[in-house]
N, CA, C and O atoms as a GROMACS GRO file, in nm:
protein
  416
    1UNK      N    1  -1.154  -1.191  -0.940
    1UNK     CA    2  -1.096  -1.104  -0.839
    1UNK      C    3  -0.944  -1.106  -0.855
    1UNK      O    4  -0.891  -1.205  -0.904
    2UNK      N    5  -0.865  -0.992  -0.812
    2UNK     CA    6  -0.721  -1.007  -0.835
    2UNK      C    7  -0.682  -0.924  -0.696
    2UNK      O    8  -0.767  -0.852  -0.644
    3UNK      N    9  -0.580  -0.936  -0.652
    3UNK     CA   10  -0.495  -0.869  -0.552
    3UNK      C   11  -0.396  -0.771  -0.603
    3UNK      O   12  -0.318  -0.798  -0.694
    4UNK      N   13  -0.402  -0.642  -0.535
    4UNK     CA   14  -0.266  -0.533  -0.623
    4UNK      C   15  -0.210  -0.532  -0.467
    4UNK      O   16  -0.285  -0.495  -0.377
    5UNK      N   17  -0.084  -0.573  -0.440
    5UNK     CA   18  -0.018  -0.574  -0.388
    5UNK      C   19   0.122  -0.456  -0.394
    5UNK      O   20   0.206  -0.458  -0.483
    6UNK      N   21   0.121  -0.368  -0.291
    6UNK     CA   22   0.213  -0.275  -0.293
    6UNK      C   23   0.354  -0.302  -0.229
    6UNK      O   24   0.293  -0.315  -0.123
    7UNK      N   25   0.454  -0.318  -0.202
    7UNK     CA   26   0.572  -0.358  -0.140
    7UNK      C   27   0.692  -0.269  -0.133
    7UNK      O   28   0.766  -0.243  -0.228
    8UNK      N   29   0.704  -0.222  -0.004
    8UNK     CA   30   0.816  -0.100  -0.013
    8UNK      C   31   0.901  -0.187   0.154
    8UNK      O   32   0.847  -0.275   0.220
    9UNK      N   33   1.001  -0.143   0.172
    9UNK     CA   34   1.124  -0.190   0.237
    9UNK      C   35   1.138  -0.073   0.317
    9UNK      O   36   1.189   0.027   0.266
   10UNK      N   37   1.092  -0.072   0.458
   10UNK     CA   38   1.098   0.051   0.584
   10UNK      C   39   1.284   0.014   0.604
   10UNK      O   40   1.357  -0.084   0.596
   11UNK      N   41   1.297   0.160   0.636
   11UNK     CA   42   1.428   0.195   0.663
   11UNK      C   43   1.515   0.103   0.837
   11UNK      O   44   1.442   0.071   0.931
   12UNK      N   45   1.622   0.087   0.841
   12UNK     CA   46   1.626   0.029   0.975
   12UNK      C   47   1.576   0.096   1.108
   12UNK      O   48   1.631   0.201   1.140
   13UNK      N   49   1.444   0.029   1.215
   13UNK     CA   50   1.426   0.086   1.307
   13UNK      C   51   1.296   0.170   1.284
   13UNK      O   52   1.228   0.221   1.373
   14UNK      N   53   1.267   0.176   1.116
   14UNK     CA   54   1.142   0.252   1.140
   14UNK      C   55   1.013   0.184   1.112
   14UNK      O   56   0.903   0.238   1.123
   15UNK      N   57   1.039   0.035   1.067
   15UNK     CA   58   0.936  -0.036   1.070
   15UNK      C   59   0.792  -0.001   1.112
   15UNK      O   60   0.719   0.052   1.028
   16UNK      N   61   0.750  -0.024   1.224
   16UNK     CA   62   0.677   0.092   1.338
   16UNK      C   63   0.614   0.144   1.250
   16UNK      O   64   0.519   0.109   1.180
   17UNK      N   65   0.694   0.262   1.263
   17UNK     CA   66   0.642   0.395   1.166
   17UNK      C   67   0.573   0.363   1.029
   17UNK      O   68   0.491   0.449   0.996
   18UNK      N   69   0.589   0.248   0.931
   18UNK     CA   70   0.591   0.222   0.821
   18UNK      C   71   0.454   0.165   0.854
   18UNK      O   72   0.373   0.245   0.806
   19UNK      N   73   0.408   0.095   0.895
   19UNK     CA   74   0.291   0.011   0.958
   19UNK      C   75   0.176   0.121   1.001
   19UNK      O   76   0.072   0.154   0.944
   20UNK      N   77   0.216   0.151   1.084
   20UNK     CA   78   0.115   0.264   1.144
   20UNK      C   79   0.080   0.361   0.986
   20UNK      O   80  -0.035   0.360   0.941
   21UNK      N   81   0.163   0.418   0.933
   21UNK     CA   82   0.134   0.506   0.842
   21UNK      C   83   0.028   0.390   0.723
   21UNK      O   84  -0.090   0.416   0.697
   22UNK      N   85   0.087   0.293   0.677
   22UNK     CA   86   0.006   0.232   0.585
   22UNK      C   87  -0.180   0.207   0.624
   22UNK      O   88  -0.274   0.204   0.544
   23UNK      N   89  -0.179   0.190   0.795
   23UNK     CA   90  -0.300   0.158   0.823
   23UNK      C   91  -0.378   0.289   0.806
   23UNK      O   92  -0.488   0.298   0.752
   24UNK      N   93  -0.279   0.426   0.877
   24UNK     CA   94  -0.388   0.549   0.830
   24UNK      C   95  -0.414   0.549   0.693
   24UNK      O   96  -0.533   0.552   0.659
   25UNK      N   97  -0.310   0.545   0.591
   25UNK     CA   98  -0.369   0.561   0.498
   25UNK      C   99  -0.484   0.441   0.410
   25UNK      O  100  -0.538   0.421   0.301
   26UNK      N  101  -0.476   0.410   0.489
   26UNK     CA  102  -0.601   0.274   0.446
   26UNK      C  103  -0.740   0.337   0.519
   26UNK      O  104  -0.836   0.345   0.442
   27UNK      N  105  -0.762   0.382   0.659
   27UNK     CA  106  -0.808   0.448   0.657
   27UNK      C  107  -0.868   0.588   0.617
   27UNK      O  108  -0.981   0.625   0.648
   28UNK      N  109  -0.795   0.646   0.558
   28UNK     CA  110  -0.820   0.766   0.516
   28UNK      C  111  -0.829   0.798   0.352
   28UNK      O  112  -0.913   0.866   0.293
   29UNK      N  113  -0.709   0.723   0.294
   29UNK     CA  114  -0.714   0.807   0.133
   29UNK      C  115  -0.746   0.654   0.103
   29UNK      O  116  -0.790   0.655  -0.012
   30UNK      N  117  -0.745   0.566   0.135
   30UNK     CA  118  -0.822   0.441   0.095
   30UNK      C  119  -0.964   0.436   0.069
   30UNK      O  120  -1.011   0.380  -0.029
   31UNK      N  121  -1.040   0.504   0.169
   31UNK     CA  122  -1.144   0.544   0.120
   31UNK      C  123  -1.221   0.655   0.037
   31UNK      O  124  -1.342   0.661   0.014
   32UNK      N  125  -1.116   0.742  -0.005
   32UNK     CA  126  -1.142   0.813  -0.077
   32UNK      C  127  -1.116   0.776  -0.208
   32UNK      O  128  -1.170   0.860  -0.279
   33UNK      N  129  -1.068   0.705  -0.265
   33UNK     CA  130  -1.094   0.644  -0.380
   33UNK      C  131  -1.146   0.503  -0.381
   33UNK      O  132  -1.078   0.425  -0.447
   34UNK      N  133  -1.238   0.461  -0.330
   34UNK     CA  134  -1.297   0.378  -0.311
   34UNK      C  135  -1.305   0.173  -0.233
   34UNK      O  136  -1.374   0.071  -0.230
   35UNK      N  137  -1.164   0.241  -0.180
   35UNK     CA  138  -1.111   0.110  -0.119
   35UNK      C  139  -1.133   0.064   0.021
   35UNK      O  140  -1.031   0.063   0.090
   36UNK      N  141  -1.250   0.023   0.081
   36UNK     CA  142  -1.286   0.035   0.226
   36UNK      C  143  -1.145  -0.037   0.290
   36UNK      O  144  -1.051  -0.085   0.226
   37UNK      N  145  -1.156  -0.032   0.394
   37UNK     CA  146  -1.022  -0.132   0.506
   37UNK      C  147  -1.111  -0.237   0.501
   37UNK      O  148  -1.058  -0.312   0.584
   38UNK      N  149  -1.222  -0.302   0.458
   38UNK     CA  150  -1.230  -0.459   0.494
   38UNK      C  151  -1.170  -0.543   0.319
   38UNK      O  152  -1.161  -0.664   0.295
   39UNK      N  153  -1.145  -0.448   0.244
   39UNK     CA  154  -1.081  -0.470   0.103
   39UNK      C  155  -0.912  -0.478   0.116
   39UNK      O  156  -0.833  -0.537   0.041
   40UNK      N  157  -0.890  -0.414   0.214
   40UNK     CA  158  -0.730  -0.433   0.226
   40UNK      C  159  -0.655  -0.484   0.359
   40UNK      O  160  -0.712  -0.496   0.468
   41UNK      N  161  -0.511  -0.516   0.332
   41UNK     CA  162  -0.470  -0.556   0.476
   41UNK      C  163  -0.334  -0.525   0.446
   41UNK      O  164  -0.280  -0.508   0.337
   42UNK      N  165  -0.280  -0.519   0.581
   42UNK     CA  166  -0.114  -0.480   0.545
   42UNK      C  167  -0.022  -0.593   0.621
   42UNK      O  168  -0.068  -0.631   0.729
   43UNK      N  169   0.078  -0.640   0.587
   43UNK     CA  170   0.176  -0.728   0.615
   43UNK      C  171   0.319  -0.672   0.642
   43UNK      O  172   0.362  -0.558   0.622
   44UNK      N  173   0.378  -0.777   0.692
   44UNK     CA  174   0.540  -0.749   0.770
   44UNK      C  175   0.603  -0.857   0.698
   44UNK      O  176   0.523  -0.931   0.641
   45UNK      N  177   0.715  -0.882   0.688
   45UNK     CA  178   0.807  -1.010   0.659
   45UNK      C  179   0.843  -1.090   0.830
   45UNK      O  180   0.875  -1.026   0.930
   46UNK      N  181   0.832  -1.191   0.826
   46UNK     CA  182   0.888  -1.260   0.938
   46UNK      C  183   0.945  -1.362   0.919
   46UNK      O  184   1.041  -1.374   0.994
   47UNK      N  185   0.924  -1.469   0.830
   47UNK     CA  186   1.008  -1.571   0.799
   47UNK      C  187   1.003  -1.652   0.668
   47UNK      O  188   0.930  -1.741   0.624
   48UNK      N  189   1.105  -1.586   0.628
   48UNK     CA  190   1.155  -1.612   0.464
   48UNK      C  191   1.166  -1.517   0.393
   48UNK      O  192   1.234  -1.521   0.291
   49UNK      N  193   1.079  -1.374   0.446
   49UNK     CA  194   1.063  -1.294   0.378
   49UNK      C  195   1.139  -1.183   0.477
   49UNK      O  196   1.119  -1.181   0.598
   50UNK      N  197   1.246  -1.074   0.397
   50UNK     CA  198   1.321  -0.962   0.500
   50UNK      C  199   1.200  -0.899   0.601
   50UNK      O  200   1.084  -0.865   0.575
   51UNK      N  201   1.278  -0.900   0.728
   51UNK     CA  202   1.174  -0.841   0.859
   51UNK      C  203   1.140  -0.676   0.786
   51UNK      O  204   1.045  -0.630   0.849
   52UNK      N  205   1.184  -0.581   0.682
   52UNK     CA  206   1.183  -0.499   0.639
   52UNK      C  207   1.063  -0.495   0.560
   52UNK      O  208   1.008  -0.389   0.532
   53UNK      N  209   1.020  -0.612   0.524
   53UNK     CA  210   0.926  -0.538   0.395
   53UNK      C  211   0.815  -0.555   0.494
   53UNK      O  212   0.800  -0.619   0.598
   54UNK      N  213   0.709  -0.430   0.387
   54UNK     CA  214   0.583  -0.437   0.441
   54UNK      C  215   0.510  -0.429   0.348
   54UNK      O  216   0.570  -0.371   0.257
   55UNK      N  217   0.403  -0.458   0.317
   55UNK     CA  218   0.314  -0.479   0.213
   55UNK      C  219   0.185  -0.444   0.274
   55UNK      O  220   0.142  -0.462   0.388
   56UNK      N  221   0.124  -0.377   0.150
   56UNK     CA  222  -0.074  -0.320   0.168
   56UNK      C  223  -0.120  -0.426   0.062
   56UNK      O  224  -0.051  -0.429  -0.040
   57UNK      N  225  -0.201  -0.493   0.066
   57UNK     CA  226  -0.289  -0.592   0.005
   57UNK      C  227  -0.430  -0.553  -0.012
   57UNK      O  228  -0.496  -0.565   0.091
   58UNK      N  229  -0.509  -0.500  -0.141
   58UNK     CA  230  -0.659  -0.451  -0.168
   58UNK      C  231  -0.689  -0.564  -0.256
   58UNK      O  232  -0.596  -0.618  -0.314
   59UNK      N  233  -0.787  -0.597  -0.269
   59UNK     CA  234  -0.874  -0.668  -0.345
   59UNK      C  235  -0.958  -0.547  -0.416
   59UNK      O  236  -1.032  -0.455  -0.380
   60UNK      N  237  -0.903  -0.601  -0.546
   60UNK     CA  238  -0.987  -0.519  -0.676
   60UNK      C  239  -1.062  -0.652  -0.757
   60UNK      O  240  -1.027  -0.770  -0.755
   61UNK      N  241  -1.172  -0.592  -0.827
   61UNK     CA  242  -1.222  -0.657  -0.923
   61UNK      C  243  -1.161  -0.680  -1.075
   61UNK      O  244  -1.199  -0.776  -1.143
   62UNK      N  245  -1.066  -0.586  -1.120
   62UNK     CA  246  -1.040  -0.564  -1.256
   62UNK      C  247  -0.917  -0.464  -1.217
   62UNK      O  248  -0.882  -0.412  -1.111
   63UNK      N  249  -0.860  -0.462  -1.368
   63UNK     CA  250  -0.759  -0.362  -1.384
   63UNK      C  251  -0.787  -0.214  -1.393
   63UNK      O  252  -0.725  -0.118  -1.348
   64UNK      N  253  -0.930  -0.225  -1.487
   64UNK     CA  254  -0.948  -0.084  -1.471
   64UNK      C  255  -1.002  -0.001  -1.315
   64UNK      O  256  -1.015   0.119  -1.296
   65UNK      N  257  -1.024  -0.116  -1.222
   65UNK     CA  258  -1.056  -0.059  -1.103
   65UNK      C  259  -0.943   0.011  -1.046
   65UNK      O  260  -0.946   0.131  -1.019
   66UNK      N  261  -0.819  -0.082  -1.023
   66UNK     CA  262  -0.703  -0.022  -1.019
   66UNK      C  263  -0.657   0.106  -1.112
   66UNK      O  264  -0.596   0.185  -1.039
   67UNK      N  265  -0.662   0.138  -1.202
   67UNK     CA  266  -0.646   0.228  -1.280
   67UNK      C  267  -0.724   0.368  -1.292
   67UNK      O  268  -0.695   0.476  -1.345
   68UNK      N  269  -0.834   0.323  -1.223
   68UNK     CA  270  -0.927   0.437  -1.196
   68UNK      C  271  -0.890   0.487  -1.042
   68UNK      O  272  -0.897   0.606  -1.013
   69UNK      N  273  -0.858   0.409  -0.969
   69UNK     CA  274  -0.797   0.447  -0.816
   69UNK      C  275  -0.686   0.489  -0.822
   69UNK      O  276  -0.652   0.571  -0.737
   70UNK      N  277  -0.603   0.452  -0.916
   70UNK     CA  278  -0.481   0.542  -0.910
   70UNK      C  279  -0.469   0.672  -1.009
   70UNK      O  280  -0.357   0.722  -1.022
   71UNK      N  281  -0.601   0.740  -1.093
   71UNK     CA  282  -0.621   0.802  -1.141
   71UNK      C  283  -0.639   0.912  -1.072
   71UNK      O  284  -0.602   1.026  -1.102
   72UNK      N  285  -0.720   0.862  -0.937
   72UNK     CA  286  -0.817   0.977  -0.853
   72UNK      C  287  -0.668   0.986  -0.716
   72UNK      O  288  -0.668   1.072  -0.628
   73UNK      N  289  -0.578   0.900  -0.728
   73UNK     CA  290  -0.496   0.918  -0.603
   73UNK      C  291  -0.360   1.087  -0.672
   73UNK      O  292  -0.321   1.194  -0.625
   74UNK      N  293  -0.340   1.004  -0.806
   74UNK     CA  294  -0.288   1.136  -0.854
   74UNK      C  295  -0.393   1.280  -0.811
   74UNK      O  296  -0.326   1.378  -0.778
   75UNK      N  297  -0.514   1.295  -0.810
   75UNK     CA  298  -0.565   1.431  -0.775
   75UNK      C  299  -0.578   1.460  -0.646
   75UNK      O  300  -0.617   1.576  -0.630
   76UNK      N  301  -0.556   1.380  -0.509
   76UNK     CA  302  -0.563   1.389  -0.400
   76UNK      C  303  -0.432   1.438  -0.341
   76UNK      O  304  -0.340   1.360  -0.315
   77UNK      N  305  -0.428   1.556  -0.324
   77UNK     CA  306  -0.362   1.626  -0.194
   77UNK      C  307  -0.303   1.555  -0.060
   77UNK      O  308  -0.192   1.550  -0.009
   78UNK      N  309  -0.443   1.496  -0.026
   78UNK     CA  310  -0.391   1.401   0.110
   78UNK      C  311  -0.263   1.295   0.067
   78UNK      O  312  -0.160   1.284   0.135
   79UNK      N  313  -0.291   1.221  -0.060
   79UNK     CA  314  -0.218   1.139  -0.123
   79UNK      C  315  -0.045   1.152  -0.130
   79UNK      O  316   0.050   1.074  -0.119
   80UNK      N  317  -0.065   1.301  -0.156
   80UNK     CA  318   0.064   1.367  -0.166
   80UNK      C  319   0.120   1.388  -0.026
   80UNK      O  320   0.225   1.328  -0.005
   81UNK      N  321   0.080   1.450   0.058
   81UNK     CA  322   0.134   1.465   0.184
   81UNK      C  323   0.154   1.342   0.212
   81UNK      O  324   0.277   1.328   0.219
   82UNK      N  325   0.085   1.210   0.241
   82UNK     CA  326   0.085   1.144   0.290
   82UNK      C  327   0.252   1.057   0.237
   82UNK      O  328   0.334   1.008   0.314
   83UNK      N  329   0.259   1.061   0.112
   83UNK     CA  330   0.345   1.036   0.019
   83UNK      C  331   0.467   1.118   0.121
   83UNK      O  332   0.506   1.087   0.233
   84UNK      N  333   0.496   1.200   0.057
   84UNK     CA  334   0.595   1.248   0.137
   84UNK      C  335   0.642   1.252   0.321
   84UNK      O  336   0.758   1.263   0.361
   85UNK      N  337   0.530   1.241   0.400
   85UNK     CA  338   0.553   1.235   0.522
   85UNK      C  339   0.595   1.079   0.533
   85UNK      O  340   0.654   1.053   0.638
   86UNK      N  341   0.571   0.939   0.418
   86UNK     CA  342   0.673   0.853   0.451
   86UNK      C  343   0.770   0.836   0.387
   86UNK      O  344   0.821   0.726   0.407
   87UNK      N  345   0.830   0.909   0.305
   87UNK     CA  346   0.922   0.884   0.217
   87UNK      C  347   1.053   0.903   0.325
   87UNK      O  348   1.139   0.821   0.293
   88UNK      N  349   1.093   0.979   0.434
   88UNK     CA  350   1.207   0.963   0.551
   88UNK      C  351   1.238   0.802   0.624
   88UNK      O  352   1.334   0.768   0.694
   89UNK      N  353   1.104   0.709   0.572
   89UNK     CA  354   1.086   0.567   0.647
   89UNK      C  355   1.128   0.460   0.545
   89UNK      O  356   1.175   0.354   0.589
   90UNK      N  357   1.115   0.480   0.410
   90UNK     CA  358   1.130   0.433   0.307
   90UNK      C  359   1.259   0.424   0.257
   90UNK      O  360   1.319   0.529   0.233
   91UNK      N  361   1.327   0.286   0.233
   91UNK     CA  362   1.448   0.258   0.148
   91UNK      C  363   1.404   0.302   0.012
   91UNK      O  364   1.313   0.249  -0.051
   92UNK      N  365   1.480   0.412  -0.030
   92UNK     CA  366   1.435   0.446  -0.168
   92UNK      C  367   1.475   0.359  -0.266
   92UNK      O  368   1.562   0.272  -0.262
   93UNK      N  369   1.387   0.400  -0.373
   93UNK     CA  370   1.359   0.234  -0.465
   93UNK      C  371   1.307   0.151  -0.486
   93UNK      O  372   1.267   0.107  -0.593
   94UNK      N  373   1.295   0.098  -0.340
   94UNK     CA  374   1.226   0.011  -0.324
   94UNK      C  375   1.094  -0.064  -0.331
   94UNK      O  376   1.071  -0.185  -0.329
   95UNK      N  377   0.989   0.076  -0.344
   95UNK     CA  378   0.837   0.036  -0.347
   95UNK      C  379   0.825   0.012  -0.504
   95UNK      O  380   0.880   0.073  -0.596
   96UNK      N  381   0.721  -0.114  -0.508
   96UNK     CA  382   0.641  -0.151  -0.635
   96UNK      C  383   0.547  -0.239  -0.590
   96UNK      O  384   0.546  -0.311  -0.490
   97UNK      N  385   0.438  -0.217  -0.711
   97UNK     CA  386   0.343  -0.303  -0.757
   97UNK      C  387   0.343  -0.437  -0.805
   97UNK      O  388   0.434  -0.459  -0.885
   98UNK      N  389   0.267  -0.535  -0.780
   98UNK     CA  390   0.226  -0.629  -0.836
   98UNK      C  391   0.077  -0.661  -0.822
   98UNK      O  392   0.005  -0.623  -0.731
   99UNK      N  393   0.042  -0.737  -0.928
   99UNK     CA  394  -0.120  -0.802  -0.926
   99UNK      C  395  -0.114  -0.917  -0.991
   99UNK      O  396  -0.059  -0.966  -1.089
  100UNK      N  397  -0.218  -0.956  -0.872
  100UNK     CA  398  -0.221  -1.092  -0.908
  100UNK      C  399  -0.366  -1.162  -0.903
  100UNK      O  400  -0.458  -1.100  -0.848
  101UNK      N  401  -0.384  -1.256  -0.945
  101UNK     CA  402  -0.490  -1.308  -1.026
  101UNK      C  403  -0.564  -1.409  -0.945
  101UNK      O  404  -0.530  -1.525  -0.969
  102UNK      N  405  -0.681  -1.391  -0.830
  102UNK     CA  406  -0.680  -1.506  -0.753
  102UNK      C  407  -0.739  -1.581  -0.835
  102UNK      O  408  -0.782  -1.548  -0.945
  103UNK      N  409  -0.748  -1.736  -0.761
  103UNK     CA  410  -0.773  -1.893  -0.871
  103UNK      C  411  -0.883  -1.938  -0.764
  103UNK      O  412  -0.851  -1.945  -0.645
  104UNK      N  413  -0.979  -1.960  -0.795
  104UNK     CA  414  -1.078  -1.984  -0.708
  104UNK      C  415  -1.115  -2.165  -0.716
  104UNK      O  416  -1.203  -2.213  -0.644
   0.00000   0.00000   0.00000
């Protein structure tokens, strides 16, 4: 199992906004490429880490799972709107990927 961890930095004050939007889209275009909400979770920074960041956390099996979900997110519409209706909340730049490898 591995974790793909997303990490983007909400603008000052819109935190809020950044949270709420990550959970719809966990609800919504999360499941459209195959990622239920009991596969993912989203996080805040509170101590050690800037009160700014927020992070979506999915549990994938493989890389190509990831790669096939972000295959089908490029053809989704919702993906795109959704994309853009937070990009006003978003320190630009800031969002990236990581994966990581759980150790059982």
């Amino acid at each position: 199992m591995m974790i793909a961890r997303w990490t983007i930095e909400a603008r000052f004050g819109y935190k809020p906004q950044v949270i709420e939007s990550m959970k719809k889209w966990s609800d919504e275009v999360g499941r459209e490429i195959g990622w239920p909400p009991d596969r993912m979770r989203v996080y805040t920074g509170s101590l050690g880490a800037p009160e700014s960041t927020v992070q979506s956390e999915i549990e994938i099996d493989s890389l190509e799972e990831l790669d096939e979900a972000w295959g089908k997110l490029a053809t989704l519409e919702s993906h795109k709107q959704w994309s853009k209706d937070l990009e006003p909340y978003v320190v630009s730049g800031t969002p990236h990927w990581e994966v990581l490898r759980v150790v059982e």
